[in-house]
N, C-alpha and C positions, 0 to 999 in steps of 0.2 A: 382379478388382477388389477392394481390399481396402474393407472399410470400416470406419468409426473410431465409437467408443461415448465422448463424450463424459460423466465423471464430473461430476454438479449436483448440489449441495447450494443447499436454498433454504429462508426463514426470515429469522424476525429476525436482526438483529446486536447482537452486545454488542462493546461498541468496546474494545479492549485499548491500542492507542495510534493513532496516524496512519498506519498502514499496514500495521494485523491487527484482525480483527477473529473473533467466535466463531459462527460458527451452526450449531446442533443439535450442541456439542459437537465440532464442526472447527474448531480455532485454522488462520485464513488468514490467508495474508500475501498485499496487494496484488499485485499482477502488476505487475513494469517500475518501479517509482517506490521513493523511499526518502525517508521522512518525520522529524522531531526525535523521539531518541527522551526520553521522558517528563522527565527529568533534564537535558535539554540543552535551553538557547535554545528557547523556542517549542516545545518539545514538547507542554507541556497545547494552549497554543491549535490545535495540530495534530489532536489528540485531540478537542477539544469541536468541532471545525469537521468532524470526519468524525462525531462523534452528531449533529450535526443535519442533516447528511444524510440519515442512517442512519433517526432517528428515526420510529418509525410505519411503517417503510416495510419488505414484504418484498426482501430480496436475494437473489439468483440468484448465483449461482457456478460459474463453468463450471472447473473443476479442472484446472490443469495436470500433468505425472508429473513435476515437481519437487518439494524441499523446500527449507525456508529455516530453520535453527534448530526444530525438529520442529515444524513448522508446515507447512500443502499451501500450493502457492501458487494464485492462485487469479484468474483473470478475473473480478469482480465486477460486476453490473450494478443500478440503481437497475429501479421496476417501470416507468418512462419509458423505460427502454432504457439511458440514459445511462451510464455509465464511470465506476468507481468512484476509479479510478485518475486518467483524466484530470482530473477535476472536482475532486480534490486537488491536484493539479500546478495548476490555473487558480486556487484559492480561494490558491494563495503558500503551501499551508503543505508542500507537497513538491518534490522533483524528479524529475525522469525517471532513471533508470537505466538508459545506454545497456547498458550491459555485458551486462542482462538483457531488457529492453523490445527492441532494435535503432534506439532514437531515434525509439519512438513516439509518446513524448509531451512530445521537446523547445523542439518548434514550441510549445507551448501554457504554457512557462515563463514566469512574468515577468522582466520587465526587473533583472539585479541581484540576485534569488534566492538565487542562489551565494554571494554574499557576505552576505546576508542568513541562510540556512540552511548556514552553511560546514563547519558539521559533520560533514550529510551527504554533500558537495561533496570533503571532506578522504578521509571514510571508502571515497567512490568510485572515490576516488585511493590509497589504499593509505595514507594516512595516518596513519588514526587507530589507534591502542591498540583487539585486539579487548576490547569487553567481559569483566568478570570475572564468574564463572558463582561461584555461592555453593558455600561448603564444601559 
């Protein structure tokens, strides 16, 4: 029987945008969901809607053996238990990412979202231009 050692990082969060976040020095990237990034439509309100989450609260992080732009990915959880991820996908400022999630947290989209957040709708579709990374 094998058994599995899940990797946890727990701590505060420093919010880097709507869908990463730092604690103790590990840049995470949500699990499953893809948020505005800063520069695009609703990216701040994405951002200040996951500090006040975040705020005051320790996070748990159960580490996936992915990455995502050198970031870990990461199952995040409030100290309620709650889904860090889902309850972004519910507050409208993300979406689910079947491609990565498996359509965990499509049920819990708002109505319209896509068109709302089409950015990242676009980018999940192969649409969008990757971002340009600095000289």
């Amino acid at each position: 029987m094998a058994v599995s050692r899940e990797t946890v990082v727990q701590g505060r969060a420093y919010v880097i945008d709507g869908d990463t976040i730092d604690i103790c020095g590990t840049r995470i990237r949500l699990f499953g969901i893809d948020a505005p990034e800063l520069d695009h439509p609703y990216g701040k309100n994405a951002k200040w809607a996951l500090v006040r989450m975040c705020k005051g609260q320790t996070i748990r992080a159960v580490l996936e053996d992915d990455f995502s732009h050198g970031r870990s990915v990461a199952k995040c959880f409030l100290p309620d238990g709650r889904d860090l991820s889902a309850e972004m996908v519910k507050t409208g400022f993300a979406v689910d990412w079947p491609k990565f999630s498996g359509g965990r947290y499509s049920h819990m989209e708002r109505p319209g979202i896509r068109k709302k957040l089409w950015r990242c709708d676009a980018r999940q579709k192969g649409r969008m231009p990757p971002a340009r990374l600095p000289d």
